[in-house]
C-alpha positions in Angstrom: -91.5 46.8 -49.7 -92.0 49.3 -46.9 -89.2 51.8 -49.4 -91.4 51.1 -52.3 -94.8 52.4 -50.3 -93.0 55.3 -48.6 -92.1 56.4 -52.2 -95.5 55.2 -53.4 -97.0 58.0 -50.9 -95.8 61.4 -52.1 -96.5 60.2 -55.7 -100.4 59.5 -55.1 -100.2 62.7 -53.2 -98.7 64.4 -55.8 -101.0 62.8 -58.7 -104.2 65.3 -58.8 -101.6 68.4 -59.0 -99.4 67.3 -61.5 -102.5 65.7 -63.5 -104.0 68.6 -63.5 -100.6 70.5 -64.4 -99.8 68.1 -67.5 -103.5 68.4 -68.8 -103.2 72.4 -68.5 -99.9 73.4 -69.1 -98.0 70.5 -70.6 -99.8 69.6 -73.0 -101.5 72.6 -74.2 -97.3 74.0 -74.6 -96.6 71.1 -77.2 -99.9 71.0 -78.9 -99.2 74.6 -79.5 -95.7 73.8 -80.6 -97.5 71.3 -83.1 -100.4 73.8 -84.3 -97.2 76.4 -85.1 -96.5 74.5 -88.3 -99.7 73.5 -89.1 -102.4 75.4 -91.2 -106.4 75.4 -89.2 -108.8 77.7 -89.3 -110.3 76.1 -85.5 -113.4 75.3 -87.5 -112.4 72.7 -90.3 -111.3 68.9 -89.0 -108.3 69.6 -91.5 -105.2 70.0 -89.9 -102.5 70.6 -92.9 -99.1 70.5 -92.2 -97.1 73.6 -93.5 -93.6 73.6 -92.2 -91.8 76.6 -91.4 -94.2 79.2 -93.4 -96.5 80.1 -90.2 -92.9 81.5 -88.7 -92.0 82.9 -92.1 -95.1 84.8 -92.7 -95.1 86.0 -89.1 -91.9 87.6 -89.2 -93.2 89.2 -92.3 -96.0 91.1 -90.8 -95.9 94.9 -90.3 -98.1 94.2 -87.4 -96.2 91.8 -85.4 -93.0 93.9 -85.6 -95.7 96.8 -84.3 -96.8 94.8 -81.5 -93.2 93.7 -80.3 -91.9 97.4 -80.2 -95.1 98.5 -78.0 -94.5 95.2 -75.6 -91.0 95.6 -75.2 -91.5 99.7 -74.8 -94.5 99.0 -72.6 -92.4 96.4 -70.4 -89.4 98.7 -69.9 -91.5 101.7 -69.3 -93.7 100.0 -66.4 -91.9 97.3 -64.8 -88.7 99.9 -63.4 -91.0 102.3 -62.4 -93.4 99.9 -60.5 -90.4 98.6 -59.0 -89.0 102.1 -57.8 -92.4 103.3 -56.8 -92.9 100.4 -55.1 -90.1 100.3 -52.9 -90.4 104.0 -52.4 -94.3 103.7 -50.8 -93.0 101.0 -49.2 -90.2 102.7 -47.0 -93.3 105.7 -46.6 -95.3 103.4 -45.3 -93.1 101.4 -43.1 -92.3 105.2 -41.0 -96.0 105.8 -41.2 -96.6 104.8 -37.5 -100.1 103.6 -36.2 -101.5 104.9 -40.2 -99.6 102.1 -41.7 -102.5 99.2 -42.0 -105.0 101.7 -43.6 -102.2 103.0 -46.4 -101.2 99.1 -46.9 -104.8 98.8 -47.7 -105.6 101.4 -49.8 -102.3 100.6 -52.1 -103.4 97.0 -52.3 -107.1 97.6 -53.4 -106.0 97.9 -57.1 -104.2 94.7 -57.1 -107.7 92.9 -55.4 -110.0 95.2 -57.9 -111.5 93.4 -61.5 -108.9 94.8 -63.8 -112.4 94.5 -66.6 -114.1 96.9 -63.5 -111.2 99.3 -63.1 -110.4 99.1 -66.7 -114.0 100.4 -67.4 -113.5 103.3 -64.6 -110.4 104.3 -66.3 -112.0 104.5 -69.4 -114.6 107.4 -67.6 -111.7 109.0 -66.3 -109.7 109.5 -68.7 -112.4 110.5 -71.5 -111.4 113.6 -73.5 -114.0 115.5 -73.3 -115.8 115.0 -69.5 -113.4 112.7 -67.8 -112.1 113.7 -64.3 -108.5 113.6 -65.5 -109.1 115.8 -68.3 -111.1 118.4 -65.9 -108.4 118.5 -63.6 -106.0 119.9 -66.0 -108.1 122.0 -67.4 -108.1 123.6 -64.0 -104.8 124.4 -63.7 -105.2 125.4 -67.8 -103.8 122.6 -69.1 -105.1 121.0 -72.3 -105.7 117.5 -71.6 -104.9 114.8 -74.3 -107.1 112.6 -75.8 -105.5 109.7 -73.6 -106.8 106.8 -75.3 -107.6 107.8 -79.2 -103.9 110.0 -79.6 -101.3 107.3 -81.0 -98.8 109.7 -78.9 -101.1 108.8 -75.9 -102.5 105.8 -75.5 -100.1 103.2 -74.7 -99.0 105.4 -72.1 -102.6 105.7 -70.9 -102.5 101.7 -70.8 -98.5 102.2 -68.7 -100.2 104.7 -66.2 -103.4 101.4 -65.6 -100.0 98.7 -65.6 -98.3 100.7 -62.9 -101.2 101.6 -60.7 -102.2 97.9 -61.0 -98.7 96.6 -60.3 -98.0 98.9 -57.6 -100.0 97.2 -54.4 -98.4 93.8 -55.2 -95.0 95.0 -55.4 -95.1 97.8 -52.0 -96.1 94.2 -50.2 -93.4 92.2 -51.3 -90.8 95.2 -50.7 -92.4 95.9 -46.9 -91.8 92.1 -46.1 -88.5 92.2 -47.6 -87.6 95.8 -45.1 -89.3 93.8 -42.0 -87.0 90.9 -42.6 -83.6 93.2 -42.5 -82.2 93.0 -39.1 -82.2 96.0 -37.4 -78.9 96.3 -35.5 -77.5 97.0 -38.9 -79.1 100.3 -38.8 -78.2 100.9 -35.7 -74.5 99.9 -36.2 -74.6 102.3 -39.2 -75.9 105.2 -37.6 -73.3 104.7 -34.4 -71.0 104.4 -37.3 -72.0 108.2 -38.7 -73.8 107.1 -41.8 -76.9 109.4 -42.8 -80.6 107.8 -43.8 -79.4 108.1 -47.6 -76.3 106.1 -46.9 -77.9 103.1 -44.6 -80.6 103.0 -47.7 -77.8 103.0 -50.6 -75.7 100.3 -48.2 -78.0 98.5 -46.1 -81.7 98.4 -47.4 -80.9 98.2 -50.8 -78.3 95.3 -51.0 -80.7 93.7 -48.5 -83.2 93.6 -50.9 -81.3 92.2 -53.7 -83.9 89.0 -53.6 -86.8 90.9 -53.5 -85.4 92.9 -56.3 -84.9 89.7 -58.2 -88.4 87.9 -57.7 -90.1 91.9 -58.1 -88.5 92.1 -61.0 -89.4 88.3 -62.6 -92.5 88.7 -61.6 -93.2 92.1 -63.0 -91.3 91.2 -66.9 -93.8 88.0 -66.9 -97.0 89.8 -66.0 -95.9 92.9 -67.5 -95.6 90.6 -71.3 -99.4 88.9 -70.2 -100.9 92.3 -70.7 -104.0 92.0 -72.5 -107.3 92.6 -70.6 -107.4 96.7 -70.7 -106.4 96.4 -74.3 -109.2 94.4 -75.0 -111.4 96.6 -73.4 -110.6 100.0 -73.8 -108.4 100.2 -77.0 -108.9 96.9 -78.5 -104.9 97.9 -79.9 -105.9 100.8 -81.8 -105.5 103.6 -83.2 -103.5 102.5 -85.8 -102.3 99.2 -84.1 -100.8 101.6 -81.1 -101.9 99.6 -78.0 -101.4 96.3 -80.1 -98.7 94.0 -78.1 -98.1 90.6 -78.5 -101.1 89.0 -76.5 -103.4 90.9 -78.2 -102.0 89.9 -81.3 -101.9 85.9 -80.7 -105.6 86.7 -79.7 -106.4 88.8 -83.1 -104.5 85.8 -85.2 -106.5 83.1 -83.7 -109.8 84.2 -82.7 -110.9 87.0 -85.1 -108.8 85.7 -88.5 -109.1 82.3 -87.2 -105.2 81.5 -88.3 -104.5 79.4 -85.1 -100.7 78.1 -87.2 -100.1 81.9 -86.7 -101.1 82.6 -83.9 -99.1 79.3 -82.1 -95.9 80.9 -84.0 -96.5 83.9 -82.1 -97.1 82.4 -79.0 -93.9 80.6 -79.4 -91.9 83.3 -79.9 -93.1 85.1 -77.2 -92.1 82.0 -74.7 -89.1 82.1 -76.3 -88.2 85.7 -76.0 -90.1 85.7 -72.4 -87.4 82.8 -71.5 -84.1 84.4 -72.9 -85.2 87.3 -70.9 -85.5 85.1 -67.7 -82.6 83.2 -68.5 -80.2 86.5 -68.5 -81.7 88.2 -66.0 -80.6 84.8 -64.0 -77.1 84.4 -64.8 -77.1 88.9 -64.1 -78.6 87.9 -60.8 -76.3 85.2 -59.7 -73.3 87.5 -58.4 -75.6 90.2 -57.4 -78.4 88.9 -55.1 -77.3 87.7 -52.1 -79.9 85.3 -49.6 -79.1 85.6 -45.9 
């Protein structure tokens, strides 16, 4: 009896989170997987079932083909080089001295800021024919590009937002990953002859390896979310340039109302999100090492 109630305890403790996890996430994932071979329109009380031709016609789209090349592009574009900048500012800011709170809190203000705010602010700067961005190359005489109307231009306009966005979260994570390596290692290495590059290339960086690992899960998965400054400032135009996969499971179900579609889509990006996740764990195992 007093087993059964000290078991009994953690579950009523645990009850309101995982309720509140089955009601949000567990069952909205199957209902979807359900809706992906059905045929609704969101509207009409008639559900029809349709079997496999919600996948079928999906991977016979010109558009979702579009919008997996731009996500995967966007993702491998953004996510290294928020990493690399990242850990770069965050080794700056560590030497920094007595300045090292206010740069820590300057580089974190975008990851704090309304991404519908900053998205609107980048939309000012980077306007074509008055935006600050745009003026300041015109200063030094270069002709600035129409950042957000060029096909050539604007799903790197929408990387630029991604990394500036990304980069606060991920100098944090990389300046508690430095103040946790222990410092006699440095100092053993420098005894030892080795030069700043070398204790960074054999000490900081190996060190790192789980910070690496969670930067780099993190960023793939928020990195494949990306949807808000689409919505806002390209709305995946011109010519389905800035369209990625969110966007598109948004298009398919709320503006042609083909929810079947749009839960195909959403299943194939959970699938593709997990394979990713899945490899990058079994590359991980033999290459991050936990003190």
């Amino acid at each position: 009896m007093i087993k059964t109630k000290k078991l009994l305890w953690p579950v009523l403790l645990l009850l309101p989170a995982l309720v509140i996890y089955g009601v949000f996430f567990i069952f909205p994932f199957f209902f979807t997987f359900y809706l992906s071979f059905m045929q609704w329109n969101l509207i009409s009380p008639d559900i029809e079932p349709v079997g496999l031709q919600n996948y079928q016609n999906l991977f016979a789209d010109k558009v979702f083909w579009i919008s997996l090349t731009n996500t995967a592009f966007y993702v491998a574009v953004t996510v290294p080089l928020s990493m690399l900048l990242g850990l770069g500012l965050a080794v700056l800011v560590e030497g920094a001295g007595r300045y090292r709170e206010v740069y820590r809190f300057l580089l974190f203000i975008p990851v704090v800021a309304s991404l519908a705010v900053t998205s609107y602010v980048w939309m000012l700067l980077m306007n074509p024919t008055n935006g600050l961005i745009n003026a300041l190359l015109a200063y030094l005489e270069i002709a600035g590009p129409n950042w957000l109307n060029d096909p050539q231009w604007a799903l790197l306009s929408l990387m630029i937002i991604g990394v500036w966005k990304a980069l606060g979260y991920n100098i944090v994570l990389y300046i508690a990953g430095l103040k946790g390596i222990d410092k006699r290692l440095y100092e053993a290495a420098e005894m030892d002859g080795a030069g700043k590059w070398k204790q960074f290339t054999a000490i900081t960086m190996p060190m790192l390896s789980p910070v690496h690992f969670f930067v780099l899960l993190v960023s793939i998965i928020n990195s494949f979310q990306l949807f808000t400054t689409i919505h806002i400032m390209t709305h995946g135009a011109p010519n389905n340039a800035t369209n990625v996969l969110v966007y598109e499971v948004w298009q398919e179900a709320f503006q042609f109302f083909d929810i079947g579609k749009a839960s195909a889509l959403s299943m194939v990006m959970f699938i593709v999100v997990l394979l990713i996740t899945i490899l990058q764990i079994r590359f991980s195992e033999s290459k991050v090492h936990y003190q």
